[in-house]
ZAMAR-826428 format. One line per field, with one value per residue (C-alpha): x, y, z; residue number from 1; residue in one letter. Coordinates in steps of 0.5 Angstrom, whole numbers, padded with zeros to 4 digits, always signed. Layout:
BEGIN
u = (X,...)
v = (Y,...)
w = (Z,...)
i = (NUM,...)
aa = (A,...)
***
This chain:
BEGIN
u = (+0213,+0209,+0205,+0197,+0192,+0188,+0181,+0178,+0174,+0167,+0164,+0156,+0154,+0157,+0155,+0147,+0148,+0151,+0145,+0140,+0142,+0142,+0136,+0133,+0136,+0133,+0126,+0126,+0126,+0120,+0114,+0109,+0103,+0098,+0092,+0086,+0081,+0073,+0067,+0065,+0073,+0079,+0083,+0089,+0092,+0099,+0103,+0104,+0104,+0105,+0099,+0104,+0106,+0102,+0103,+0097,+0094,+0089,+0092,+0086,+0078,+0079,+0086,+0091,+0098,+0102,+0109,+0114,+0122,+0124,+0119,+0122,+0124,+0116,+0113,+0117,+0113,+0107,+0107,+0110,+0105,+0098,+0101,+0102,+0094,+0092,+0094,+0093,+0086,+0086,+0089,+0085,+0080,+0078,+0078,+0084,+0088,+0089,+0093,+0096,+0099,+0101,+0106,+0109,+0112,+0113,+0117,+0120,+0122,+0125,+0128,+0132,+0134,+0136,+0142,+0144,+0144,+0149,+0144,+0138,+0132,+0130,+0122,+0116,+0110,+0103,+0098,+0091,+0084,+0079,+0074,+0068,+0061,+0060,+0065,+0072,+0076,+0080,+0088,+0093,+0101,+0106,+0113,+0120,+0126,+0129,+0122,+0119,+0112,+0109,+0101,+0098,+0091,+0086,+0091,+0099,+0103,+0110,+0115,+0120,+0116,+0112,+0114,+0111,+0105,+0103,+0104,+0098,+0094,+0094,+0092,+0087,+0084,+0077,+0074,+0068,+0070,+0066,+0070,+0070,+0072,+0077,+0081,+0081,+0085,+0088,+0091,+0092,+0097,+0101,+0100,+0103,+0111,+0110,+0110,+0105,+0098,+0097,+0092,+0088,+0093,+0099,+0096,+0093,+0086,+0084,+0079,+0078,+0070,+0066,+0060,+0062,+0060,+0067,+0072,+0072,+0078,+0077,+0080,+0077,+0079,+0082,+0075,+0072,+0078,+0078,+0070,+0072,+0078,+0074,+0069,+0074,+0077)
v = (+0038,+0036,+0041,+0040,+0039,+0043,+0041,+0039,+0044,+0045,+0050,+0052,+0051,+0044,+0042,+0045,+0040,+0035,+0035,+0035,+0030,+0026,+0027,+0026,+0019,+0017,+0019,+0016,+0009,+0010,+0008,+0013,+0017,+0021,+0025,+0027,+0032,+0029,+0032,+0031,+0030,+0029,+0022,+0019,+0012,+0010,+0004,+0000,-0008,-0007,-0008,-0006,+0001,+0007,+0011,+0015,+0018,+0022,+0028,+0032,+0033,+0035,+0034,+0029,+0027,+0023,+0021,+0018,+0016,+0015,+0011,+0013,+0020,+0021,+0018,+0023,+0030,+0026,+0024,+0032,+0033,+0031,+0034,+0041,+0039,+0038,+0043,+0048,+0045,+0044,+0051,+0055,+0052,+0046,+0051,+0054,+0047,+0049,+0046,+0052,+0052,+0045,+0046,+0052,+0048,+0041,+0046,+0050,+0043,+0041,+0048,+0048,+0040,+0041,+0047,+0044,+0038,+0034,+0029,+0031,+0028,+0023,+0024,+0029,+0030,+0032,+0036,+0036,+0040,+0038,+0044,+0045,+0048,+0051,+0058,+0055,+0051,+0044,+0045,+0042,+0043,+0038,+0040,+0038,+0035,+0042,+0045,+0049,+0048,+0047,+0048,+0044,+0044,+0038,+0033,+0031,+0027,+0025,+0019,+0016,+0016,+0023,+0027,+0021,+0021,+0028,+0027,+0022,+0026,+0031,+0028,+0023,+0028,+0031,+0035,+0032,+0025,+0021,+0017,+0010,+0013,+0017,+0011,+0008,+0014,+0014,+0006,+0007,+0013,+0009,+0002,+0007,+0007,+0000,-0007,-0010,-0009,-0007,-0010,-0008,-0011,-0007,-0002,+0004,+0008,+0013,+0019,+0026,+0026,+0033,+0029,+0025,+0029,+0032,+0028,+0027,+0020,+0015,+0009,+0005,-0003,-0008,-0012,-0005,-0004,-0009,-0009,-0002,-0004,-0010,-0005,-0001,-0007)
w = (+0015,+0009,+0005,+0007,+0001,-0001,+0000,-0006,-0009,-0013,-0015,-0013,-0020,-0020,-0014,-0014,-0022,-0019,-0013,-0019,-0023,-0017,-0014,-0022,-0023,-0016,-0018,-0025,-0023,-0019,-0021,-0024,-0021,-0025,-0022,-0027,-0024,-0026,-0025,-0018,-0016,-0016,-0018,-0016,-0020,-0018,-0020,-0013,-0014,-0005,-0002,+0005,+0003,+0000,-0005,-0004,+0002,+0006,+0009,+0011,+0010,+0004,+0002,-0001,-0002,-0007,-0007,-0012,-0012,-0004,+0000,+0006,+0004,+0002,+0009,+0012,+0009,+0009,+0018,+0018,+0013,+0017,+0023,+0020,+0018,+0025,+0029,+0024,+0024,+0032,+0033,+0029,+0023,+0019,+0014,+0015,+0014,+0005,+0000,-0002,+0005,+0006,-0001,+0001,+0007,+0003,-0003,+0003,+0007,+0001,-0002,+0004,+0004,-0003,-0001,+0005,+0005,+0002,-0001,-0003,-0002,-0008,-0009,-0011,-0008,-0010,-0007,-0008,-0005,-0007,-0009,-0003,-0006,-0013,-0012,-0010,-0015,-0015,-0013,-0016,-0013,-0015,-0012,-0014,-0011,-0011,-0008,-0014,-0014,-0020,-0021,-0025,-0028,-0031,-0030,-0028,-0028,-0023,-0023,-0028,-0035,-0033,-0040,-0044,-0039,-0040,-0047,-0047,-0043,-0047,-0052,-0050,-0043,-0043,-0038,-0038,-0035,-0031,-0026,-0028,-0036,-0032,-0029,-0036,-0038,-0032,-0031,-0039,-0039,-0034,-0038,-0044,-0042,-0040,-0045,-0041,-0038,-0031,-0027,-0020,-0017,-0019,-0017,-0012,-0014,-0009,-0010,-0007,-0008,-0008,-0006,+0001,+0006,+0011,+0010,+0002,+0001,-0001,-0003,-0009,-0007,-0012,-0014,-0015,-0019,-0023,-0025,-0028,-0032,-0034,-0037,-0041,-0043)
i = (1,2,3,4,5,6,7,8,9,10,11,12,13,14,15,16,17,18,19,20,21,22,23,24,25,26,27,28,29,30,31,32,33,34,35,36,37,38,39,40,41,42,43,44,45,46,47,48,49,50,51,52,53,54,55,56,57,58,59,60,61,62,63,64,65,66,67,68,69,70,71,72,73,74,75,76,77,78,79,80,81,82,83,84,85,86,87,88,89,90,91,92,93,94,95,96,97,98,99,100,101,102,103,104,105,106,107,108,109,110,111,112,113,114,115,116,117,118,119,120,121,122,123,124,125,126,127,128,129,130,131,132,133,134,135,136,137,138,139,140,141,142,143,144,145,146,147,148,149,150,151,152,153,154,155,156,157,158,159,160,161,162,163,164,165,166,167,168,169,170,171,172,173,174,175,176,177,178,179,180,181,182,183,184,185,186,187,188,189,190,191,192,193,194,195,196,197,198,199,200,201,202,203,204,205,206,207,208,209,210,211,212,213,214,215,216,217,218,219,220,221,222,223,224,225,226,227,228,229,230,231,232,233)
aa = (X,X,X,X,X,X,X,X,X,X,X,X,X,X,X,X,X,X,X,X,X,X,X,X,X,X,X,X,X,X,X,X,X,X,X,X,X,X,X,X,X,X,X,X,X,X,X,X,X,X,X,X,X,X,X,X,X,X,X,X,X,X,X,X,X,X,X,X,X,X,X,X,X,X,X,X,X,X,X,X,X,X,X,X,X,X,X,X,X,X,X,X,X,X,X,X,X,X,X,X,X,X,X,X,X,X,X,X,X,X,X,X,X,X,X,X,X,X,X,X,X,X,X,X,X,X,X,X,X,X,X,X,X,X,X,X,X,X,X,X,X,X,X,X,X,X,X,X,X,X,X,X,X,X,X,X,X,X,X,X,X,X,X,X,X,X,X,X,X,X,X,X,X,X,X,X,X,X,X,X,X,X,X,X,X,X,X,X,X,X,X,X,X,X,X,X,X,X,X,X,X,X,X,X,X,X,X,X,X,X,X,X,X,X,X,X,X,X,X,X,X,X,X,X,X,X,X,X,X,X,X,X,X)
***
């Protein structure tokens, strides 16, 4: 009787590096997104020449989602993301429904996903609340492939040439941004890494707006876009 292989062995540290790597090349040749925080809210500006398939969404009153790397990976979090939203909302309040809450489950989801699966999911995602009233402040939680949960302030930046987008938001961001000098800086730090202008239609705008009453998202259309990329022009 032939001796039986043994099986191929790898060991944890090497599979967790492997899974990672993975996971990294998948979300590097995505295009990027940044979120800038203004005045009176948040913005959110992603490089998606699709008109189909978005890239940014509404979630909740409140709440945005933004996802980069595996479309099909991130639509998932964000249906099971809106659902949590909603019976949450339905079950106790509205204002029980909170970002803090819905990136602990987006990292707990994908923490779990990174060790056990055989394939990680190949995305990050990006959860942000706008703050309500005078005394609550606006919440930015970016979570990784792995599940860490990363808290971000004043501005933030996912996708394959993230580092080099936050470099030039350091430099350039400033607190006091009005909205359409905001999206100028926005739709610039993502032109930054690339050798062409990108225009309204490479491109999906969205804002989380402190002064709308309820529901606070809204999309900024293409021709509204264009008129304010023509400004800064």
């Amino acid at each position: 009787m032939s001796a039986m292989p043994l099986p191929y062995y790898v060991s944890p540290e090497q599979m967790m590096k492997d899974k990672a790597e993975y996971a990294r090349k998948g979300i590097s040749r995505g295009r990027s997104i940044v979120s800038l925080e203004y005045p009176d809210g948040i913005l959110l500006v992603a490089e998606n020449p699709s008109t189909l398939l978005h890239k940014i969404s509404e979630i909740y009153d409140r709440i945005a989602f933004a996802g980069v790397g595996k479309y099909n990976e991130f639509e998932n979090l964000r249906i099971a993301g809106v659902r949590h939203a909603d019976v949450k909302g339905y079950s106790y309040s509205r204002g029980d429904v909170t970002a803090k809450a819905l990136a602990n489950a987006y990292s707990q989801a994908l923490g779990n996903i990174f060790t056990q699966d055989i394939k990680p999911f190949e995305v990050e995602v990006l959860v942000a609340e706008v703050a309500d009233g005078n005394h609550s402040k606006n919440e930015i939680y970016h979570i990784l492939y792995d599940g860490t949960i990363e808290d971000e302030k004043n501005y933030a930046a996912m996708g394959g040439q993230a580092d080099e987008i936050r470099r030039f938001l350091k430099e350039n961001y400033r607190e006091t941004l009005a909205l359409e000098a905001a999206i100028q800086l926005g739709v610039r730090a993502l032109s930054v890494t690339q050798n062409k202008t990108l225009t309204e239609k490479d491109l999906e705008v969205a804002v989380l707006d402190r002064t709308k009453e309820r529901r606070k998202f809204r999309r900024i259309p293409p021709e509204a876009l264009a008129q304010l990329l023509r400004a800064g022009g």
